[in-house]
Every structure is written in structure tokens, then in C-alpha cells.
ZAMI-222828 format. One line per field, with one value per residue (C-alpha): residue in one letter; x, y, z. Coordinates in steps of 0.1 Angstrom, whole numbers, padded with zeros to 4 digits. Each point is the difference from the previous one (the first is absolute). Layout:
N
residuo c(a/...)
c1 c(X/...)
c2 c(Y/...)
c3 c(Z/...)
END
This chain:
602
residuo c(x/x/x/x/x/x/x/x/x/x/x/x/x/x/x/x/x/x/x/x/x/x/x/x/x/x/x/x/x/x/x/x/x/x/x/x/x/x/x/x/x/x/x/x/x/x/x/x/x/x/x/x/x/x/x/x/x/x/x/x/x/x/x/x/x/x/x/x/x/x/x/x/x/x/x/x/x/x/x/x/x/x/x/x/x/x/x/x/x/x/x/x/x/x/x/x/x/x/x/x/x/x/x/x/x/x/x/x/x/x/x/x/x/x/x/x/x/x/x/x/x/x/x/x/x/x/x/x/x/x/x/x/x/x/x/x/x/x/x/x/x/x/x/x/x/x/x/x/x/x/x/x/x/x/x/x/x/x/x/x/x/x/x/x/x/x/x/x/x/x/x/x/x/x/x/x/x/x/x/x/x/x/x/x/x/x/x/x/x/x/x/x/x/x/x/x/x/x/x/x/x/x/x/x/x/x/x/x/x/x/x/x/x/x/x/x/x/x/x/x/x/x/x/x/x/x/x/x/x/x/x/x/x/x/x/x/x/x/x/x/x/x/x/x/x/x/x/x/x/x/x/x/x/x/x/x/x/x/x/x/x/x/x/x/x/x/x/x/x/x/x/x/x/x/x/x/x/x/x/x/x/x/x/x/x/x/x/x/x/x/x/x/x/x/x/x/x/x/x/x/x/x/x/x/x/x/x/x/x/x/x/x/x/x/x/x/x/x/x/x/x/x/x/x/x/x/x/x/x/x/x/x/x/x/x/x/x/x/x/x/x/x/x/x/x/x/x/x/x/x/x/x/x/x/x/x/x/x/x/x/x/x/x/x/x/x/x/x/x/x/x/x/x/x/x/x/x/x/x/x/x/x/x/x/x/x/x/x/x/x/x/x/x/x/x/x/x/x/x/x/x/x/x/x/x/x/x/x/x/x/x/x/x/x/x/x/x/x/x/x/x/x/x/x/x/x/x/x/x/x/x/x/x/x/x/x/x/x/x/x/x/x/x/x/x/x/x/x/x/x/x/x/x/x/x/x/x/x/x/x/x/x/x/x/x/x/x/x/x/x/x/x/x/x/x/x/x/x/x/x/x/x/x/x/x/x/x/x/x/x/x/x/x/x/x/x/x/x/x/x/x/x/x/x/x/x/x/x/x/x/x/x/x/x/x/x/x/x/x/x/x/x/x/x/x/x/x/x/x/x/x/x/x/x/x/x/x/x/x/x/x/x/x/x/x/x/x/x/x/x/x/x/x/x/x/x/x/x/x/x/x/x/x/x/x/x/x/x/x/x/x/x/x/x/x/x/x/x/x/x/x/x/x/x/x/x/x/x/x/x/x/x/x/x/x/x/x/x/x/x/x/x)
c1 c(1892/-0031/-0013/-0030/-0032/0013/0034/0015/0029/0026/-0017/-0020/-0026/-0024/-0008/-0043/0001/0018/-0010/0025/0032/0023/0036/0018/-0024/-0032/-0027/-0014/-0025/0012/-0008/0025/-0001/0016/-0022/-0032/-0006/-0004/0033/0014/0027/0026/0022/0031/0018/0036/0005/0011/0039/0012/0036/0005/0013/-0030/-0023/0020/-0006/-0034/-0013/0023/-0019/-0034/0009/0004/-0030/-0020/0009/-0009/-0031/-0008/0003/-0027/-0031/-0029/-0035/-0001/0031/0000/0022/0035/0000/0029/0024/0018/0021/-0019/0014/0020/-0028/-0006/-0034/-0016/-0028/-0028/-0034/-0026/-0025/-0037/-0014/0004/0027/-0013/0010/-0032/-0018/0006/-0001/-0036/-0012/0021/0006/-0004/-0019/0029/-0012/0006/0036/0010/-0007/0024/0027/0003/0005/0026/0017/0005/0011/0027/0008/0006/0023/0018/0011/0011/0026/-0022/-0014/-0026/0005/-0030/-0030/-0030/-0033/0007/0021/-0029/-0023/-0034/-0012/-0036/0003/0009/0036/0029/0030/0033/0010/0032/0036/0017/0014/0008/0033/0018/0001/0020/-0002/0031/0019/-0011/0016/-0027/-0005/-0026/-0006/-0023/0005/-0027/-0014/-0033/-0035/0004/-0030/0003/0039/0019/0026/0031/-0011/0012/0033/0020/0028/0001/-0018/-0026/-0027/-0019/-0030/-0012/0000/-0029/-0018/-0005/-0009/-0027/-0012/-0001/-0021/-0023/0000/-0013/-0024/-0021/0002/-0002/0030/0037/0021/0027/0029/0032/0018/-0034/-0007/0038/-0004/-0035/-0013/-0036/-0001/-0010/-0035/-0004/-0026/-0031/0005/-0007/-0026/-0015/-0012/0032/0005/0027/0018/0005/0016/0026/0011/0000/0015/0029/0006/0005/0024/0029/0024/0006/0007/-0035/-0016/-0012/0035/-0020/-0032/-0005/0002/-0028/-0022/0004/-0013/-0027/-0017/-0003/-0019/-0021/-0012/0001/-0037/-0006/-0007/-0025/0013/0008/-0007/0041/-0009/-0017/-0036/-0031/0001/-0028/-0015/0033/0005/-0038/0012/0027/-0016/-0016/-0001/0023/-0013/0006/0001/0035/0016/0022/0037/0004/0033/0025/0040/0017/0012/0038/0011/-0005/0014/-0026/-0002/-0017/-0041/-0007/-0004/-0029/-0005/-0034/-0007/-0026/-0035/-0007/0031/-0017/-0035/0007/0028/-0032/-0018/0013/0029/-0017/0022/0020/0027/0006/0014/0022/0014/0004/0007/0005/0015/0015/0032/-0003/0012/0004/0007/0023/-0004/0034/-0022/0031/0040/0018/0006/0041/0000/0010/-0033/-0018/-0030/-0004/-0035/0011/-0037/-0016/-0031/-0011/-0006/-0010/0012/0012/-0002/-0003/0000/-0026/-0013/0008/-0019/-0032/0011/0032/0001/-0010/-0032/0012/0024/0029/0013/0034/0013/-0001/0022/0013/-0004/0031/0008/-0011/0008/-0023/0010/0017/-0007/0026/0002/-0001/-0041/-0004/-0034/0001/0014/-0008/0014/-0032/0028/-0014/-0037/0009/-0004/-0038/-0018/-0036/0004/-0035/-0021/-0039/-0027/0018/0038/0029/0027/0029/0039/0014/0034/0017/-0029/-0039/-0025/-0032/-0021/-0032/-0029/-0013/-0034/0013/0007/0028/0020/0025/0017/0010/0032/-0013/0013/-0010/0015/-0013/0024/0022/0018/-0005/0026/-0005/0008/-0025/-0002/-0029/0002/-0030/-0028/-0033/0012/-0004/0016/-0031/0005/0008/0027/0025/0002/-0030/0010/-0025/-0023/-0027/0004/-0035/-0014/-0005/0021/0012/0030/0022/0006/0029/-0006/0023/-0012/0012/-0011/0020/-0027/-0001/-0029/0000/-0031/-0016/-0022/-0025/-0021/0003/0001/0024/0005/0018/0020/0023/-0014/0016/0026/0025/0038/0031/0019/-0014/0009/-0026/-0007/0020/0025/0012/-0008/0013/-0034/0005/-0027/-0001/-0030/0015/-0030/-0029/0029/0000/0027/0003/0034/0010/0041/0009/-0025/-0025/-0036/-0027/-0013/-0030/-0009/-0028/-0003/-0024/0025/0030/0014/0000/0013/0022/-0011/0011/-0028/-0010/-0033/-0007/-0027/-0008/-0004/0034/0017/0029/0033/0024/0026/0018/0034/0020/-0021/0015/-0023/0017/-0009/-0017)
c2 c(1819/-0019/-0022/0019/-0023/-0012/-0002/-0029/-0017/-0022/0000/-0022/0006/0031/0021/-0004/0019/0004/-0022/0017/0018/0002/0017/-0029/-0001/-0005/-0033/0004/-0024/-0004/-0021/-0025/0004/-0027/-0029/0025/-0004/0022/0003/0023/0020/0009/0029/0000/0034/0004/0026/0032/0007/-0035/-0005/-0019/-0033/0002/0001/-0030/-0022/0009/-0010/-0031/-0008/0007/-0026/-0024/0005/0000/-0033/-0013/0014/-0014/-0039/0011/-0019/0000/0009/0025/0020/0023/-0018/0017/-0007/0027/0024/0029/0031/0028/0035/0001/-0017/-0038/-0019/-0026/-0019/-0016/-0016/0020/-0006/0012/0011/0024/0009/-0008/0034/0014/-0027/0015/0034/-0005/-0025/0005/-0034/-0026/-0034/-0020/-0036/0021/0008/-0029/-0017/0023/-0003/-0034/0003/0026/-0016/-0031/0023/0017/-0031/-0019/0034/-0002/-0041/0018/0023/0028/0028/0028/0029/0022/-0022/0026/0003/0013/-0025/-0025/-0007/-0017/-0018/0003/-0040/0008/-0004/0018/0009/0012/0028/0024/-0018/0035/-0003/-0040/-0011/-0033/-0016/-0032/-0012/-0011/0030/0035/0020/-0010/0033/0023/0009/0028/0029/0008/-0002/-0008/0020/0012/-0015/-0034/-0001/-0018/0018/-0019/0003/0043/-0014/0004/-0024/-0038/-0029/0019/-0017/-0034/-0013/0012/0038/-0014/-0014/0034/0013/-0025/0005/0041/-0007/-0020/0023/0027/-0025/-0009/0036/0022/0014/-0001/-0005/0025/-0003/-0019/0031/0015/-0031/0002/0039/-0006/-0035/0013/0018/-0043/-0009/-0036/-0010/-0012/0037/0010/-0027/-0020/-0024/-0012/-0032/-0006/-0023/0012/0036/-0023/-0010/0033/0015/-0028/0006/0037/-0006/0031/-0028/-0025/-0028/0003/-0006/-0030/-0016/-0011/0006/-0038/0005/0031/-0018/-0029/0026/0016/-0035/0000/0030/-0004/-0031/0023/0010/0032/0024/0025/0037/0008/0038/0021/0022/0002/-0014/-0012/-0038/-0005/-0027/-0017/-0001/-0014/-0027/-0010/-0004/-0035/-0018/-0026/-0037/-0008/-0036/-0001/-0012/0019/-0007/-0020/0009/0016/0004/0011/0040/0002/0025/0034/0037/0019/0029/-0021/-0009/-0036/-0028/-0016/-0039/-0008/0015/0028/-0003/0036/0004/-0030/0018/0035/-0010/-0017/0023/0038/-0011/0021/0006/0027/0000/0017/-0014/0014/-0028/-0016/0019/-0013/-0015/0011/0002/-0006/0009/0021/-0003/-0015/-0042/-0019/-0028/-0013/0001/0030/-0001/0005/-0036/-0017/-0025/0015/0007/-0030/0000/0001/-0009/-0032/0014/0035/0021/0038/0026/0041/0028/0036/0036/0010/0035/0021/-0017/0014/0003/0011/-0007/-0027/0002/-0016/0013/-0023/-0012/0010/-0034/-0019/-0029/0009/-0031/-0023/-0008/-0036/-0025/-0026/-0032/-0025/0017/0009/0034/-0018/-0005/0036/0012/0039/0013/0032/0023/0026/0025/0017/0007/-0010/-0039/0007/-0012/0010/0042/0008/0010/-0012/0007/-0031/0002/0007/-0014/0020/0004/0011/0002/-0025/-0025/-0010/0010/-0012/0012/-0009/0022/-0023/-0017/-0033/0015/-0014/0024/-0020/0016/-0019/-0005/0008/-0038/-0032/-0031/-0038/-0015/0019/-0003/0039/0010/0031/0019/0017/0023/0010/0039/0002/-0019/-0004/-0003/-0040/-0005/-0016/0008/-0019/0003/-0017/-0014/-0004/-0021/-0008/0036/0006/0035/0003/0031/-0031/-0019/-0033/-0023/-0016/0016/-0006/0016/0006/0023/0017/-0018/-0034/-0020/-0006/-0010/-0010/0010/-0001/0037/-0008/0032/0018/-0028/-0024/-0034/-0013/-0026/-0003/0019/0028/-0026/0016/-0003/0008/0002/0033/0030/0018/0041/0033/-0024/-0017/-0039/-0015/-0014/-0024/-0014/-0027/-0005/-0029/-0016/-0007/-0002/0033/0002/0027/0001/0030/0010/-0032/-0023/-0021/0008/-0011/-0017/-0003/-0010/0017/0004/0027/0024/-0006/0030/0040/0030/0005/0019/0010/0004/0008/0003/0015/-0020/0030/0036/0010/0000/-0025/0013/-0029/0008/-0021/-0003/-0025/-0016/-0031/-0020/-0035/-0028/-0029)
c3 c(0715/-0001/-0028/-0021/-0013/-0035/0009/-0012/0025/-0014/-0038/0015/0031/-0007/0032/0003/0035/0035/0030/0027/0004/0031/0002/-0017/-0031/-0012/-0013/-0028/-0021/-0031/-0035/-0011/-0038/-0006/0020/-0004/0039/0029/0025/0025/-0002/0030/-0009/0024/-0003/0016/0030/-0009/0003/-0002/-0013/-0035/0023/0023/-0028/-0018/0036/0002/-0036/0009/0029/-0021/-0021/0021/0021/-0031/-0008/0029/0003/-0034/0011/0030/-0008/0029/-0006/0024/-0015/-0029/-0028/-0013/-0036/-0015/0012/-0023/0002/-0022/0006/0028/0020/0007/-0002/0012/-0020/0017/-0007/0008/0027/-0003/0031/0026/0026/0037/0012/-0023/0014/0034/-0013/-0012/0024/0031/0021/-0019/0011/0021/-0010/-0036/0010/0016/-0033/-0021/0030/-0006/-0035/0007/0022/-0023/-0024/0022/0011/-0036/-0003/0027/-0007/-0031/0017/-0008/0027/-0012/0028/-0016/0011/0000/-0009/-0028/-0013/0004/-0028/0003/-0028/-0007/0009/0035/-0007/0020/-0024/0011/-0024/-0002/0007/0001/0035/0000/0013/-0008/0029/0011/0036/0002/-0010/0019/-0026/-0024/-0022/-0012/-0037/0003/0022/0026/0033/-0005/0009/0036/0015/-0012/0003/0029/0017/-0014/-0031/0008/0003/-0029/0008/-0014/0010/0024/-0012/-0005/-0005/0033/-0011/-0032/0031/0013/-0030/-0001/0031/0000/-0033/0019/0026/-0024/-0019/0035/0013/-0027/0007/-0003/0029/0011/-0009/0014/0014/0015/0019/0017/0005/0012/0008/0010/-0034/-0013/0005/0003/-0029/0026/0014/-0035/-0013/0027/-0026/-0007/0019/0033/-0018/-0035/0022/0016/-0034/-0010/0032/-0006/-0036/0007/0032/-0008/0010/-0023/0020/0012/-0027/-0022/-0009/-0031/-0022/0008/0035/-0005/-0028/0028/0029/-0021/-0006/0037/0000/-0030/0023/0031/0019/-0014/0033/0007/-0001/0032/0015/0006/0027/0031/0000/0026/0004/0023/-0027/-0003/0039/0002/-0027/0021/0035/-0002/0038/-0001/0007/0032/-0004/-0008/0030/0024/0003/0035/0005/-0013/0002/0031/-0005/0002/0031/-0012/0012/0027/-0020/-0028/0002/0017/-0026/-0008/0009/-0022/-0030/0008/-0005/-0006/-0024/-0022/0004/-0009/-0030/-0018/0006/-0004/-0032/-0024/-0024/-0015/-0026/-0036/-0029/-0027/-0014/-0033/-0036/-0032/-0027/-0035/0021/0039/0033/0022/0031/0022/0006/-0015/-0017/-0019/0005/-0009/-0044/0009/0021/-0031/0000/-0029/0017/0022/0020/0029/0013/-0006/-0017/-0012/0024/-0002/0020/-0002/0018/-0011/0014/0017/0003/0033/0028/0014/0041/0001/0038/0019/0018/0030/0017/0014/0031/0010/0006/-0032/-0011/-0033/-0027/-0004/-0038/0000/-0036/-0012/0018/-0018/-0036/-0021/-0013/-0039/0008/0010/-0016/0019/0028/0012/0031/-0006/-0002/-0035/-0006/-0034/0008/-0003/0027/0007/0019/0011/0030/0010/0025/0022/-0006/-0026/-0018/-0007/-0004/0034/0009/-0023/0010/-0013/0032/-0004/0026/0014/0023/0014/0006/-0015/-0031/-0027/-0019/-0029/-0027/-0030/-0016/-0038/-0011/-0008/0008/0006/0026/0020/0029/0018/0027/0020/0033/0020/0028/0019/0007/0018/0012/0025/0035/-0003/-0032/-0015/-0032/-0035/-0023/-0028/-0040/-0023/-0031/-0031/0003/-0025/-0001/0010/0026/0023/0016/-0021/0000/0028/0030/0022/0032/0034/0031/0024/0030/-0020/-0015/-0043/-0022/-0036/-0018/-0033/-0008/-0027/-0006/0028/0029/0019/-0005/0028/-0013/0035/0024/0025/0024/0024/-0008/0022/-0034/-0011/0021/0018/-0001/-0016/-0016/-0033/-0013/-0032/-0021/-0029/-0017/-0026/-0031/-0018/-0016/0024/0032/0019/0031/0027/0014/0026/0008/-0012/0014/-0020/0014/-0018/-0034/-0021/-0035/-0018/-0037/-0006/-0014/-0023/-0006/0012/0014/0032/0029/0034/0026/0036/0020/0031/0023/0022/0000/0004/-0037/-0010/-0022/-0013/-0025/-0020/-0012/-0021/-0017/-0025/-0020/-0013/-0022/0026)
END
């Protein structure tokens, strides 16, 4: 039964009041009598039905956890200071922490301020990590289990769930029976066999709190994201204020599997530096919308005192069937890409912090390779992807030829699979890439690929990846569907976006008719920094070409099926999103889809 007001627990700590109860006891706030101080009281009360032995193994167990908890000192944990048997229950005695819980902070005030959450994430996650070099996991991270001072101080409250937990032995065990609260539990942590989880399962605690702290509300949980990944709303889809790259840490903290997570809080206190330092984007518009103003921003003539290329490589023999190749770049290609690549693109990147996530980019080796966490990257880099609701056009709105070549599965050249960042075969919706449909094109999931499509006119439709990395090496295969009758069109790799309604970052661009570019989009408008030039090396119409492009530093390089094209160095942007885009140059649309798509460490 519950304690009463007055009651007086272990002739020693008089109940004052309860502060919460769940099904495996109740908090109160109590009076030591003894020390004439304030403290809190966790009452632990056995399951119903347990056998005599079971009850002897658990109390056991209490013990033992207690003790440990006790020699836990960190200013952002609540300090153990007693533990007791009273009455066929246990207890816990703890200092007690004035303030509030952040779930009534976002009960009363909704989302909270994420330059405000940030902050207490990183006190967290020192917290959880001091813990967790202690051999000590949480598993019941929650708002509710968050106190914040009247200081500004995050505190990490209620042990009930915490496991002992030694990385070198799996069969670690846990004291206190429990799963956890659904919505802020990880899906091993449902398993109740030994050793299922690690500090990894705390990490998506964390992030599905801060998930809940920037949107104002609490994620689904575990099981209804597997039974129904559209049922997850990634946080900008909820609050556009919250910025692209504090989602991908949130996105990555909440991955459902664990290896795609953080391997550390170090590793996510490491990533959610980056984005405190990250540009904070404008909110971007998630459905279709009228961009006449953006496509006016983005048609600026082109100076036309760059010089033309006076020759260019001799095309390789090529089937009949296909469209003649070019032998200078074109003129009217370089015109009309400066001048109609207005831009289109959405963003739904970035999430937040008190726990990080989701998403799908493999940042760090797997936590079972034996490393302890090694980075496998040479700096901090952000990067997650999340589900995405169901897309806007369900169909493509070009319809395509019968004679396509289907994408061959192409690897990063000469990268070893240890410097992996993400690879994705666009097979799941659930990898979060930007599903939406505009007045000049779409982007969309179709048929185990990414299809961006452009109208025409010269107009550029990207979508964006919802990460954020600095260098990257970016291997991809795409095939044009369809295209004008000439193949003057534009497609390929954008590296370093803004997520901005215009076009900005690093464009790597191929065409159908063989020429490449590399350009530089600074709001709304090209930058040629190599302009269009024919190449034999890129195969011409309705077909398939390998892109790779490399941002290491200021060095950009445009390689096609192998074959090094181009390079430039510019230094205007360090770090963005990912984006796969195409343009079509005349009135006749353009449809590339992408497949295979590996990003590596340069």
C-alpha cells in the first residue's frame, strides 16, 4: 500500500508528500529526522507471486546496486545516500532536488527553446556517460526522470531500472525488474534475456526525450515504428524551428537498431557540438508550393566572359540506337543551366539532443567490434536519417521509357568498408530522404530508387538527405529514365547544402548528352567553377553512370564510372546536407533515379 503524509519509514524519514508512482513503487519527499534535511524517498515493492528464493535474489541484487549507486558522485546526478529493507519493501534514499520535472515544463509550455535543450543534453549526456565508465546503465531515461534546477541544471533522477553493466561480459545482470516507459524505451531493452543491453539503449532514451523536449511531444514507441514506420514524424515535420542538424542527431540517437546509433555519449556530446556550431536554417515549406520568386532568384545571365572550351575529348564509338555525342560543350546547355536552375528542395533534417539519433548514417563502428567505441571518422561529423511520412506523389509524373538500363551496384573505389559513414539502397522510405512534389518537379521513393524529377524550363529539383557532414566522399548510380529529345539536361551529387529554399552548396553535375560541370549555388544562382566540357567517359542517353564526388576541405573532384573528371577548390562552405539533383534545359521533363548510394570518409 502506499505511504500516508506522517508516516514515518525506517524510524527515521517522515513521509511530507508524494512526487510520483509507477507499477514498481512510488517517490516520495520525505524529512530525515535525524540530519533535519529534506530527501527523497524511492519505495521499491516486490512483484506479486514471487517465490521465497526469488524474493531472497532480488533484495540481493538491491543491495548491491544500492551500493553502487551510492559511490556515484556527478553534479548532474541525484546522489544515493542510504538504502534499507522496511516492511517487506526496499528503499532507496536520495537528496532531494528542488525544481521541476521537464515533462511539466513541456506540459505547460510545449517545445521548449532548442539552444535551451541542447544545453541540458550536454549535461546529460556527461552524466550518462560518467555512469556508464562506472559499469552502470539507466534504461528509464524520460522526461520525467529529469529535473531542472531553478539554476538551469539538468538532474538525472530515479535508478529503478539500472543494470550493472560490464562491457566485457554480456551476461551483465539487472537488479530491478522492468522495461522501461514505452516511448522512450529501445527495443532490446523488451527483451528479457541477459546482456541485451548497453549503453546504447540510454542513448535512445536520450534522444526520444529530446525528441519530446523540441516537439512537444513524445515519440511512438519502439514496436509502433516497426509495425508502422510512417506512424514517426521526424521532429522538423513537427517543429520547423528545430534546426537540420540537431534532427540528425536526434534521428541517430533513436535508430531501432542499435548498431546505428551513437556507440557512445562521447561520440553524441562530440556530434551535438557540431550542431550547436551548425547555421541554423530557415523553416522550409513540406508540401507543394508556387516558387515563381525562387525560380526569379535563380535566373541570373551567366557572364559570358568565361571562355569557351576549344576542344574537347574525342567520343569513344558508341551504339546507333544511342543519341550522337557532343564534341564542344554547348553553348545553350551553359546559357539556359544559369539561367532557369531555380531551385526546389525540402528539408527535414536535423533533431535534437537530450539523447540523439535517428536515422540511419553508421558514423562509428559497430559497439560489438571489440574497439570500445573507436571513431572511426577523423573528426565529428553529424549524420541520421529518420522516417518520413507517406510521400506526397505516389506515382511518378513522368512516365518511363520502355528501354531502361537498370543501375549496376557500384562500391566506393578504393575505400574500405571500416570508413563507411551511410550507405543506402533507397529500398525503405524509412532512410528519410526529402518525399515531396512542386509546381516544377518531385522527389520521391520509386521502385527501390530516389527519382527526382524535373519539368522543365531549366528548372533544378534536389532533395536533401536530412544530414550533415563536412567532408565526404559521395558514391552513387544514376540512370536517366527520361529526358528532352537532345539529352540537354543536368544531373548528379550536391555536397555541403544549406538547407535553404535556394539552391546552395556544391554541385556535381553529369548530362545526358556527356558533358559535366562543377558548380558552386550561392542563393539561388550558379557559380561555374568548371564549366560544361564534353566527355567520352560518361555514357550518353536512357542509361546508367557511376558519380563520385569528393568535399575534402576546399578540394572538390568529379569523377564518372571510374574516371577522374574534373577538380576545383572553393572554400565557401564547410559543411551540409546531401542531395541528389537533376534539371531539365528544355521543355520536355527529365527523370533520374538513383540507387546505391555510399557515402565514405575522404
Amino acid at each position: 500500500m502506499p505511504l500516508n503524509v506522517g508516516d514515518v519509514v525506517g524510524e527515521r524519514y517522515r513521509v511530507v508528500r508524494q512526487l510520483g508512482q509507477g507499477g514498481m513503487g512510488a517517490v516520495y519527499q520525505a524529512w530525515d529526522t535525524r540530519l533535519n534535511r529534506p530527501i527523497a524517498l524511492k519505495e521499491m515493492r516486490p512483484q506479486a507471486g514471487l517465490d521465497a528464493a526469488t524474493l531472497v535474489q532480488l533484495r540481493q541484487q538491491f543491495q548491491q546496486e544500492a551500493q553502487i549507486l551510492a559511490t556515484l558522485t556527478h553534479p548532474n546526478l541525484v546522489r544515493v545516500t542510504d538504502y534499507f529493507s522496511w516492511s517487506g519493501n526496499e528503499y532507496l534514499v536520495m537528496d532531494f532536488i528542488e525544481g521541476e520535472s521537464l515533462a511539466h515544463l513541456i506540459k505547460h509550455q510545449g517545445a521548449l527553446p532548442e539552444a535551451q535543450v541542447l544545453g541540458w543534453s550536454q549535461q546529460l549526456l556527461d552524466a550518462l556517460g560518467y555512469c556508464h565508465a562506472q559499469g552502470v546503465l539507466h534504461r528509464d531515461l524520460k522526461p520525467q526522470n529529469i529535473i531542472i534546477t531553478p539554476e538551469g541544471r539538468a538532474v538525472l533522477v530515479d535508478f529503478g531500472l539500472v543494470k550493472l553493466w560490464d562491457p566485457h561480459d554480456p551476461r551483465t545482470r539487472t537488479a530491478m525488474r522492468g522495461m522501461g516507459t514505452p516511448e522512450y524505451a529501445p527495443p532490446e531493452q523488451y527483451d528479457t534475456g541477459p546482456g541485451h543491453t548497453d549503453p546504447r539503449s540510454d542513448i535512445y532514451g536520450l534522444g526520444a526525450t529530446l525528441y519530446h523536449a523540441l516537439t512537444g511531444q513524445s515519440p511512438p514507441t519502439a514496436t509502433q515504428r516497426m509495425a508502422s514506420p510512417s506512424s514517426f514524424l521526424t521532429p522538423r515535420r513537427v517543429n520547423t524551428s528545430v534546426s537540420p542538424a540537431t534532427e540528425a542527431i536526434v534521428l541517430k540517437a533513436l535508430e531501432i537498431q542499435m548498431d546505428r546509433r551513437f556507440n557512445s555519449t562521447q561520440d553524441m556530446a562530440q556530434a551535438l557540438n557540431s550542431a550547436r556550431r551548425a547555421p541554423q536554417a530557415a523553416p522550409r515549406p513540406t508540401g507543394p508550393v508556387e516558387r515563381q520568386g525562387l525560380a526569379r532568384t535563380g535566373r541570373v545571365a551567366m557572364p559570358t566572359s568565361a571562355p569557351m572550351p576549344t576542344s574537347a575529348p574525342v567520343p569513344a564509338p558508341i551504339p546507333a540506337s544511342a543519341p550522337p555525342p557532343i564534341s564542344e560543350a554547348s553553348p545553350q546547355k551553359r546559357k539556359s543551366i544559369f539561367l532557369g536552375l531555380g531551385g526546389i528542395g525540402l528539408a527535414a533534417i536535423g533533431l535534437v539532443c537530450l539523447g540523439l539519433a535517428v536515422g540511419a548514417v553508421l558514423l562509428w563502428r559497430n559497439w560489438s567490434d571489440g574497439n570500445g567505441g573507436e571513431v572511426a571518422t577523423q573528426q565529428p561529423l553529424v549524420g541520421s536519417q529518420g522516417a518520413t511520412p507517406a510521400s506526397i506523389a505516389t506515382e511518378p509524373l513522368v512516365s518511363a521509357p520502355t528501354a531502361v538500363s537498370a543501375p549496376t551496384a557500384t562500391t566506393a573505389v578504393g575505400v574500405g568498408m571500416d570508413q563507411v559513414l551511410w550507405e543506402d539502397d533507397f529500398s525503405s522510405t524509412a532512410s528519410g530522404w526529402e518525399v515531396s512534389s512542386y509546381n516544377f518537379g518531385s522527389v520521391d521513393y520509386i521502385d527501390g530508387a530516389y527519382t527526382v524529377i524535373s519539368l522543365g524550363d531549366g528548372n533544378t529539383m534536389w532533395g536533401i538527405a536530412n544530414t550533415w557532414y563536412s567532408d565526404t566522399v559521395i558514391d552513387v548510380d544514376a540512370t536517366q529514365v527520361s529526358a528532352p529529345a537532345n539529352n540537354n539536361n543536368a544531373y548528379g551529387v550536391v555536397c555541403r547544402d544549406q538547407n535553404s529554399d535556394q539552391k546552395t552548396g556544391y554541385y556535381f553535375f553529369i548530362a545526358g548528352d556527356g558533358a559535366y560541370a562543377i558548380a558552386k549555388a550561392q542563393e539561388g544562382a550558379f557559380e561555374w567553377l568548371v564549366e560544361w566540357t564534353a566527355s567520352d567517359v560518361i555514357r550518353q542517353g536512357n542509361t546508367s553512370n557511376h558519380i563520385q564526388a569528393v568535399c575534402a576541405g576546399s578540394t572538390l573532384i568529379l569523377r564518372a564510372n571510374g574516371k577522374e573528371l574534373a577538380t576545383a577548390t572553393d572554400s565557401a562552405f564547410a559543411a551540409g546536407d546531401i542531395a541528389l539533383a537533376a534539371a531539365s534545359l528544355e521543355a520536355d521533363p527529365t527523370e533520374i533515379r538513383f540507387d546505391n548510394l555510399v557515402v565514405t570518409v575522404p
